[in-house]
VEXDREN-2710 file (C-alpha; in Angstrom, 1 decimal):
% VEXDREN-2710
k/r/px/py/pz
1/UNK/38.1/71.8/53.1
2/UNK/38.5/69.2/55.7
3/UNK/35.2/68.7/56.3
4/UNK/34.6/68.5/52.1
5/UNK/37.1/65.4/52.7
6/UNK/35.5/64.0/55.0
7/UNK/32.2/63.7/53.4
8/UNK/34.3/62.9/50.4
9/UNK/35.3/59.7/51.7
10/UNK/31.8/59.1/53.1
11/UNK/30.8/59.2/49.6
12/UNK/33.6/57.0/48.5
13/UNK/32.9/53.8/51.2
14/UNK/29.2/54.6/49.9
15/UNK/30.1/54.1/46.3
16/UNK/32.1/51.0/47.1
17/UNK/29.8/49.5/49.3
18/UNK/27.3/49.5/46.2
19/UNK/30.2/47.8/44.2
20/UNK/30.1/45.5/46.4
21/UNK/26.7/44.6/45.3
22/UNK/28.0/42.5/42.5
23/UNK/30.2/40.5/44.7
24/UNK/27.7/39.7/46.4
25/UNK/24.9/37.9/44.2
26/UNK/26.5/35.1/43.9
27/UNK/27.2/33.9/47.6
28/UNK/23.2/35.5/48.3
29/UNK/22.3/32.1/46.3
30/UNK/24.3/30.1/48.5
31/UNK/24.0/31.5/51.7
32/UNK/21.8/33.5/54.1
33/UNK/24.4/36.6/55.3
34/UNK/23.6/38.7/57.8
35/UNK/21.0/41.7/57.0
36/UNK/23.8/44.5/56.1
37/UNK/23.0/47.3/54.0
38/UNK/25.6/45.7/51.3
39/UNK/23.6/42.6/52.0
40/UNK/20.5/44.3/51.5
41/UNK/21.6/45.8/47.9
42/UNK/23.1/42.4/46.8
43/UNK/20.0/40.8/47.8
44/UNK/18.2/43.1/45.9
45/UNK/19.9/43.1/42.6
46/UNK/20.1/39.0/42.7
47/UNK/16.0/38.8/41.9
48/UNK/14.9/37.9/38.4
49/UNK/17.7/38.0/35.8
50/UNK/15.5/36.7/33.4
51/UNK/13.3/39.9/33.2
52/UNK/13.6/41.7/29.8
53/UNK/16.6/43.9/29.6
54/UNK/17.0/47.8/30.5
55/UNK/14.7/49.7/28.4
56/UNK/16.9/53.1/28.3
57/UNK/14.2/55.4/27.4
58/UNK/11.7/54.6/30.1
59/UNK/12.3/56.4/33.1
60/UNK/10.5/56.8/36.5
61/UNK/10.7/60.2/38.5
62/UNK/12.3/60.7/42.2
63/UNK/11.3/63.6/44.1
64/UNK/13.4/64.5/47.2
65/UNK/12.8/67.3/49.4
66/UNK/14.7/69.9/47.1
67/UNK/15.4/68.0/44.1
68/UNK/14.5/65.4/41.6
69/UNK/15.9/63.3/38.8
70/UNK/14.5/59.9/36.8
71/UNK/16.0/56.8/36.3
72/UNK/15.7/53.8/34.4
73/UNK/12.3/52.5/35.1
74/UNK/13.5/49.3/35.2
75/UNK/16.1/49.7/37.7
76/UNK/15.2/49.1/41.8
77/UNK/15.3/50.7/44.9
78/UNK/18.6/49.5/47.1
79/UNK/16.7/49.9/50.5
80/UNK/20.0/50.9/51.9
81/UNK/18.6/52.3/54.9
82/UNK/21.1/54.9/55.6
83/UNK/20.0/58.2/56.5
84/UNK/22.8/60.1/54.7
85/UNK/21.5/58.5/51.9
86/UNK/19.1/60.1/49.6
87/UNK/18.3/57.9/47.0
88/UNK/19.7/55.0/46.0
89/UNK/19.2/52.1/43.0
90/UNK/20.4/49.2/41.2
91/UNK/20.0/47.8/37.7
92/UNK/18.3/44.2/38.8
93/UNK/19.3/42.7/35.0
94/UNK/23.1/43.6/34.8
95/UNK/25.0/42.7/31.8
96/UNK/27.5/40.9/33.7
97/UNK/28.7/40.4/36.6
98/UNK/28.7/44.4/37.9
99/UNK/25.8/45.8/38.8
100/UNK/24.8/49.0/37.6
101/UNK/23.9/51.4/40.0
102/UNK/23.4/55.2/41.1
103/UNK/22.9/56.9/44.6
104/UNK/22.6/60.5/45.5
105/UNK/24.0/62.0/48.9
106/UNK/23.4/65.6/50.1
107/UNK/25.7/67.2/52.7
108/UNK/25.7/70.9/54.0
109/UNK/29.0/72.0/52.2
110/UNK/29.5/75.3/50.5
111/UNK/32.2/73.8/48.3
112/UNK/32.0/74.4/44.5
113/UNK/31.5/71.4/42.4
114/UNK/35.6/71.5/41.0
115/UNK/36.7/71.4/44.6
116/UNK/34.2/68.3/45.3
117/UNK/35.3/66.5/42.7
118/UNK/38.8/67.2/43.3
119/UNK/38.5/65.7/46.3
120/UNK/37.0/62.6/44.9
121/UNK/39.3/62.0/42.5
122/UNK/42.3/62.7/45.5
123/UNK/40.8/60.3/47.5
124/UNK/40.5/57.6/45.2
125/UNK/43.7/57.8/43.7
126/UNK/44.9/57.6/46.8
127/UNK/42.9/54.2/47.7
128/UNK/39.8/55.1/49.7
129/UNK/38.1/53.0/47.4
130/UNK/39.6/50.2/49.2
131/UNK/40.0/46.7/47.5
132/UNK/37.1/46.9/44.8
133/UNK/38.6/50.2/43.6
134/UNK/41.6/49.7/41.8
135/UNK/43.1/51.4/38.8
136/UNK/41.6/54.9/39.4
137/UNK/41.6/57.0/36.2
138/UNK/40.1/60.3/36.2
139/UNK/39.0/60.8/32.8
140/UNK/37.1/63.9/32.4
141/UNK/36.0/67.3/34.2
142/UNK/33.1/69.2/32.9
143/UNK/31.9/72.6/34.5
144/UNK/28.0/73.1/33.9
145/UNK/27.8/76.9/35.2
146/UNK/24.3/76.9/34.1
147/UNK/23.1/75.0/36.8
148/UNK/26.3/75.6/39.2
149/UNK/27.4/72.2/38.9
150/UNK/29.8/70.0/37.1
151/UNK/30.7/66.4/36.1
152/UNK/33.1/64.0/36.8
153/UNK/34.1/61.5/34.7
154/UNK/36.5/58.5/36.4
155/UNK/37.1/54.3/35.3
156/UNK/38.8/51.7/37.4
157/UNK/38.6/48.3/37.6
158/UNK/36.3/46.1/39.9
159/UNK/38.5/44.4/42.6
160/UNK/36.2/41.1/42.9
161/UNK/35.2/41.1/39.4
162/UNK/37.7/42.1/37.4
163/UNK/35.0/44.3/35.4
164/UNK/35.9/48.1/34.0
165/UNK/33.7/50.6/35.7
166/UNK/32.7/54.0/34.5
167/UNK/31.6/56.2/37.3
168/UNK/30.3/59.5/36.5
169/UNK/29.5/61.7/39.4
170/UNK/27.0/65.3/38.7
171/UNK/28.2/67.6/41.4
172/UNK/25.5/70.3/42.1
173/UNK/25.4/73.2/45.0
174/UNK/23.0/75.9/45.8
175/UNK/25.7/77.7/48.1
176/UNK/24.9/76.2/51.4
177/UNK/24.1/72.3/49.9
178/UNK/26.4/69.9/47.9
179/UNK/24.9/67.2/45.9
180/UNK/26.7/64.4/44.5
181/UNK/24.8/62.2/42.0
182/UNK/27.3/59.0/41.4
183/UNK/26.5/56.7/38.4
184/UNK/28.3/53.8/38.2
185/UNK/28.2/51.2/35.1
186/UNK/30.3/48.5/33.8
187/UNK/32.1/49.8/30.2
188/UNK/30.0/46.7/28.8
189/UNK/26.6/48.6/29.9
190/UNK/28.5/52.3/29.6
191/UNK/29.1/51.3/25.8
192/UNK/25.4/49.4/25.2
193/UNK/23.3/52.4/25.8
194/UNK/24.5/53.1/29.2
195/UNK/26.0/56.1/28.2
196/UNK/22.9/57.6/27.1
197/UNK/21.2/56.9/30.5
198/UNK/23.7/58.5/32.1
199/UNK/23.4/61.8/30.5
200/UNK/20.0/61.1/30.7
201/UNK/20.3/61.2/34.6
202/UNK/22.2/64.1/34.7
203/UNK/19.7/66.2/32.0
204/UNK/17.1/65.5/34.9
205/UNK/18.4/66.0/38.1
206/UNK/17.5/69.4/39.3
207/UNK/17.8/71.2/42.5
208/UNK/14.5/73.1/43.8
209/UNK/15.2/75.9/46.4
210/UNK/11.4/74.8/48.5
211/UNK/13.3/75.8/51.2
212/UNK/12.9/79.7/50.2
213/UNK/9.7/79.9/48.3
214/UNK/8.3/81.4/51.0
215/UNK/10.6/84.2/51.9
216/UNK/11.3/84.6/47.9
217/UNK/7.0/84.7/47.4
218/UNK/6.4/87.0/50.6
219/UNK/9.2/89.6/48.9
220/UNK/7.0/89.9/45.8
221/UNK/3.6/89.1/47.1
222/UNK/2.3/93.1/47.3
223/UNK/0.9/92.1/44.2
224/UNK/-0.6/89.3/44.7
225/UNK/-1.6/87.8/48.1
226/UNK/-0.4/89.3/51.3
227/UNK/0.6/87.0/54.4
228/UNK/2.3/84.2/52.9
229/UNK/3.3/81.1/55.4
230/UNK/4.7/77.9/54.9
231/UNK/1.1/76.5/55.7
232/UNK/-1.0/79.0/53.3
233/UNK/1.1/79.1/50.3
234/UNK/-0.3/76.4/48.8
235/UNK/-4.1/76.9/49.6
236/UNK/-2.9/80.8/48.8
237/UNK/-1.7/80.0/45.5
238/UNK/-4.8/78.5/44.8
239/UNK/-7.3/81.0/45.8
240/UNK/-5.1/83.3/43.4
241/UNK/-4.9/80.9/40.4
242/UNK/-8.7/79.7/40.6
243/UNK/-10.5/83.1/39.7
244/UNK/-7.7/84.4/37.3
245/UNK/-8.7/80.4/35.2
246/UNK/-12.6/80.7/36.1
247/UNK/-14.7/83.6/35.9
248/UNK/-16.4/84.6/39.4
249/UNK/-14.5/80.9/40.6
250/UNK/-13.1/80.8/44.0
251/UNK/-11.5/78.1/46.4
252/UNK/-13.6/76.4/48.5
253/UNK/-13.3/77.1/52.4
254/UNK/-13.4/73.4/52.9
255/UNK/-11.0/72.8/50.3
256/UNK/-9.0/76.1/51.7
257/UNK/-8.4/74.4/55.3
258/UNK/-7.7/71.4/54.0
259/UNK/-4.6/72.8/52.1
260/UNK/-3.5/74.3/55.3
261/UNK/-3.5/71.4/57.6
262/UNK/-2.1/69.1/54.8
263/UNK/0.3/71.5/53.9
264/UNK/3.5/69.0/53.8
265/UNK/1.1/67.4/51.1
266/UNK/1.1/69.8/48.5
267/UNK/3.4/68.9/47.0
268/UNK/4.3/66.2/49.1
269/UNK/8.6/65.7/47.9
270/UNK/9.5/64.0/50.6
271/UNK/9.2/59.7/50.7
272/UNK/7.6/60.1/53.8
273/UNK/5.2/63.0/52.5
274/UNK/4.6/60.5/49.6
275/UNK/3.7/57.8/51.6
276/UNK/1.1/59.9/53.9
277/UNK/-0.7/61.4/50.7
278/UNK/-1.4/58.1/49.1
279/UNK/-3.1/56.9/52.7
280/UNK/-4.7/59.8/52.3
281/UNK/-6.5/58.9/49.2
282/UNK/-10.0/57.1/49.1
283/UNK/-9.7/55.0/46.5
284/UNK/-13.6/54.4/46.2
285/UNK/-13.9/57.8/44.6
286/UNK/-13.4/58.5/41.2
287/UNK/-13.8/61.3/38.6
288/UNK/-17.4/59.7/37.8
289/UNK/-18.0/60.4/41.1
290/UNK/-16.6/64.4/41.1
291/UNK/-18.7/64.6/37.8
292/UNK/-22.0/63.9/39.3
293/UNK/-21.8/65.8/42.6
294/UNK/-18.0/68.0/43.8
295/UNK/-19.7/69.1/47.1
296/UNK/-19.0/65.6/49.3
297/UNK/-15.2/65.5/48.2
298/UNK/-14.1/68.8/48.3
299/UNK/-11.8/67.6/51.4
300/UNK/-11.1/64.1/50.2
301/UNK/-7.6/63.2/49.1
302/UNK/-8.4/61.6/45.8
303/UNK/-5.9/59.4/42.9
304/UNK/-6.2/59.5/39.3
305/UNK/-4.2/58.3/36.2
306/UNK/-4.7/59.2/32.6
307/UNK/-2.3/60.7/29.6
308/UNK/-1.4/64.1/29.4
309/UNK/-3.5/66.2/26.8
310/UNK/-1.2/69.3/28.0
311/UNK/1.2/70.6/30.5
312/UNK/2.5/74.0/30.9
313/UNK/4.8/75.2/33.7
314/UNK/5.9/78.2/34.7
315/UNK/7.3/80.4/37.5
316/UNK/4.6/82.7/38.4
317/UNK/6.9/84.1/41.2
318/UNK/10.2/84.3/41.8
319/UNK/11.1/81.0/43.4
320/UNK/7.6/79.5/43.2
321/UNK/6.9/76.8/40.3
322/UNK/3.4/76.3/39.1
323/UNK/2.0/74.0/36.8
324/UNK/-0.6/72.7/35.1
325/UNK/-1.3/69.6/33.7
326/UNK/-4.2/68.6/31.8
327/UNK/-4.9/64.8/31.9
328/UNK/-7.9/62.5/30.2
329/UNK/-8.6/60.2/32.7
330/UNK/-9.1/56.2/32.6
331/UNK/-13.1/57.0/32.7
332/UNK/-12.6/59.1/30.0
333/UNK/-12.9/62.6/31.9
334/UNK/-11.2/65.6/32.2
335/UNK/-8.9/66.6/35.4
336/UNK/-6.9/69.6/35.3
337/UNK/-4.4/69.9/38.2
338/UNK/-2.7/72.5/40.0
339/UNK/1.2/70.9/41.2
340/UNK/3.7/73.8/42.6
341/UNK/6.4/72.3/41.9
342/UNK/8.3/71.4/38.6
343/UNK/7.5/68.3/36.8
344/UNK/10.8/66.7/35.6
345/UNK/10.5/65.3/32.7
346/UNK/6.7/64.5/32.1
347/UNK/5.8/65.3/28.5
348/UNK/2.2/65.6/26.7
349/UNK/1.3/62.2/26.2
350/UNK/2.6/60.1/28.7
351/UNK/0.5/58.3/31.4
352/UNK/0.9/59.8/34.7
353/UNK/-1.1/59.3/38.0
354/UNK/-1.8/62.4/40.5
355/UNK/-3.3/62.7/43.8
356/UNK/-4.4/65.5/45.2
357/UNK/-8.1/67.3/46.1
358/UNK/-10.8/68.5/44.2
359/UNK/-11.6/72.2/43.9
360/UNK/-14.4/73.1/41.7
361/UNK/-15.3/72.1/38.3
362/UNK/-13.6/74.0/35.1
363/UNK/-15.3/74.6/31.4
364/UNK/-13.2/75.6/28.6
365/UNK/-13.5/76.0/25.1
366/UNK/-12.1/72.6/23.1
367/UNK/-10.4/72.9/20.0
368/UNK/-13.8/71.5/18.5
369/UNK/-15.4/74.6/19.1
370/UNK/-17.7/73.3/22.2
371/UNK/-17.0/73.3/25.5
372/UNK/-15.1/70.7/27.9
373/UNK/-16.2/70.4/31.6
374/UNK/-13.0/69.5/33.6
375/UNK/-12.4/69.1/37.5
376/UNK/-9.8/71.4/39.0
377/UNK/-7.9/69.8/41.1
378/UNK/-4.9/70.8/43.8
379/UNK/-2.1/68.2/43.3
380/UNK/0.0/66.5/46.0
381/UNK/1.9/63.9/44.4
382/UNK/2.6/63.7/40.5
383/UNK/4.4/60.9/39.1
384/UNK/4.7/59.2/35.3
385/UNK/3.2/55.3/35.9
386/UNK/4.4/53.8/32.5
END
């Protein structure tokens, strides 16, 4: 339990240096303070208030390693720079002087989510907050057993600002892992739609065990495919999938090997990972290009956007998440992708973008009654672009 206070409190300074932010924009127009991380964030959140307001409904995916969420696709990344830190944004167009903002911090812990937040709510009744925390009320407890997890639902008042916050905090754990999602909003934004994004944020955010799909698929892969690594799963998945969807298809050896040595690239859930797939892509090639000859790319790292026709996704083994999404591309094609991983909350219609590699070409029968040809690809990075 000491330890579970400790990162408690990290948690804590975290969430108050964030607060801090709104402090902060008005002496960034004054003065040039030294490059902080609270400096940083109040830098940030200071650009453009005359941008359109928050459009609640519009979100934008995160991936981390073994989890993902969306948030307000207006809102921007804090560039905090702090390794403890996961994720971390602010709402740039505030509707006063706090800035709304949420971050996400994972620490090994095999506390429950009630003893987490327990702790919160102890340490910040008790001050940890410091000087911008003041007035701590815990309002609310929530258990969500479903997904081994629970909410906490706090207001105080802004020290510098004088502004009423409401911080909700979505505490999940997967036995050896704690996450802490903290939301923070002023009441003006909580009772403006704020609300909604919150739960919005917490409907999303999802833990994915990556870190035992291997062991989970090699248990229960006498059926399937035998000799499951972290490096082959991917391209082994794929050689399984390809000629259950395409009579007498099969995976490329080209494409095959390319899976393996990419293999932190499919999916890629890591910023870093993301980063390395989209230099991987050659942006000269398009589906135009896959269309009139698959051979030369079948080892090229390619990008395309389009709006989802259909998406299904499914667990095909236990601990392995498979799904397919069907796109019609900006060139007026059809891509079908392969991305093991789940897809958050990308819906049939929406406009997405995905990188990955080609495979082989797909035909299937339309709901026209003739035939659509399609090009199968194995996705790295998946993401909804407006």
């Amino acid at each position: 339990m000491k330890r579970l206070a400790k990162s408690a409190l990290f948690i804590l300074l975290l969430l108050v240096m964030l607060t801090a932010c709104s402090s902060g924009k008005d002496a960034a127009e004054t003065s040039s303070p030294p490059s902080t991380p609270e400096n940083e964030a109040a830098k940030n959140t200071a650009s453009d208030n005359k941008e359109k307001n928050e459009e609640p409904n519009k979100t934008q995916s995160f991936k981390g390693e073994n989890f993902s969420f969306s948030y307000p696709s207006t809102w921007k990344d804090a560039e905090l720079n702090i390794p403890q830190v996961i994720a971390a944004f602010v709402n740039p167009n505030p509707q006063g002087a706090f800035v709304d903002n949420l971050n996400v911090v994972i620490e090994e812990s095999s506390a429950t989510p009630e003893e987490a937040a327990n702790a919160a709510v102890q340490g910040l009744t008790n001050g940890d907050g410091g000087p911008l925390i003041q007035d701590f009320k815990k309002l609310n407890y929530i258990d969500v057993p479903k997904k081994a997890a629970g909410i906490l639902e706090s207001e105080y008042t802004h020290g510098e600002t004088n502004a009423q916050v409401i911080l909700t905090q979505y505490f999940a754990s997967n036995g050896n892992e704690l996450y802490t999602l903290s939301i923070s909003y002023s009441k003006t934004a909580y009772d403006n739609g704020g609300k909604a994004s919150v739960q919005n944020i917490m409907d999303s955010f999802e833990i994915v065990k990556v870190s035992n799909q291997v062991e989970d698929a090699n248990a229960n892969a006498g059926s399937n495919v035998e000799g499951l690594t972290e490096k082959n799963l991917f391209a082994e998945i794929m050689a399984y999938v390809i000629p259950i969807e395409i009579e007498d298809g099969a995976l490329d050896e080209v494409t095959y090997n390319y899976f393996v040595q990419h293999y932190e690239l499919f999916p890629a859930l890591t910023p870093k990972a993301q980063k390395k797939a989209k230099a991987e892509v050659d942006p000269n090639i398009t589906s135009r290009h896959l269309n009139k000859n698959l051979s030369p790319y079948l080892d090229q790292m390619i990008e395309v956007s389009g709006y989802v026709v259909d998406i299904i996704e499914d667990e095909v083994e236990e601990g392995i998440t498979l799904a397919e999404i069907h796109i019609i591309d900006d060139n007026d094609n059809s891509i079908i992708g392969f991305y093991a991983h789940s897809t958050g909350d990308i819906l049939q219609d929406d406009y997405v973008t995905m990188r990955g590699v080609p495979a082989t070409f797909y035909s299937f029968e339309n709901v026209s009654g003739g035939t659509t040809n399609s090009v199968l690809i194995g996705v790295s990075t998946l993401e909804k672009t407006e």
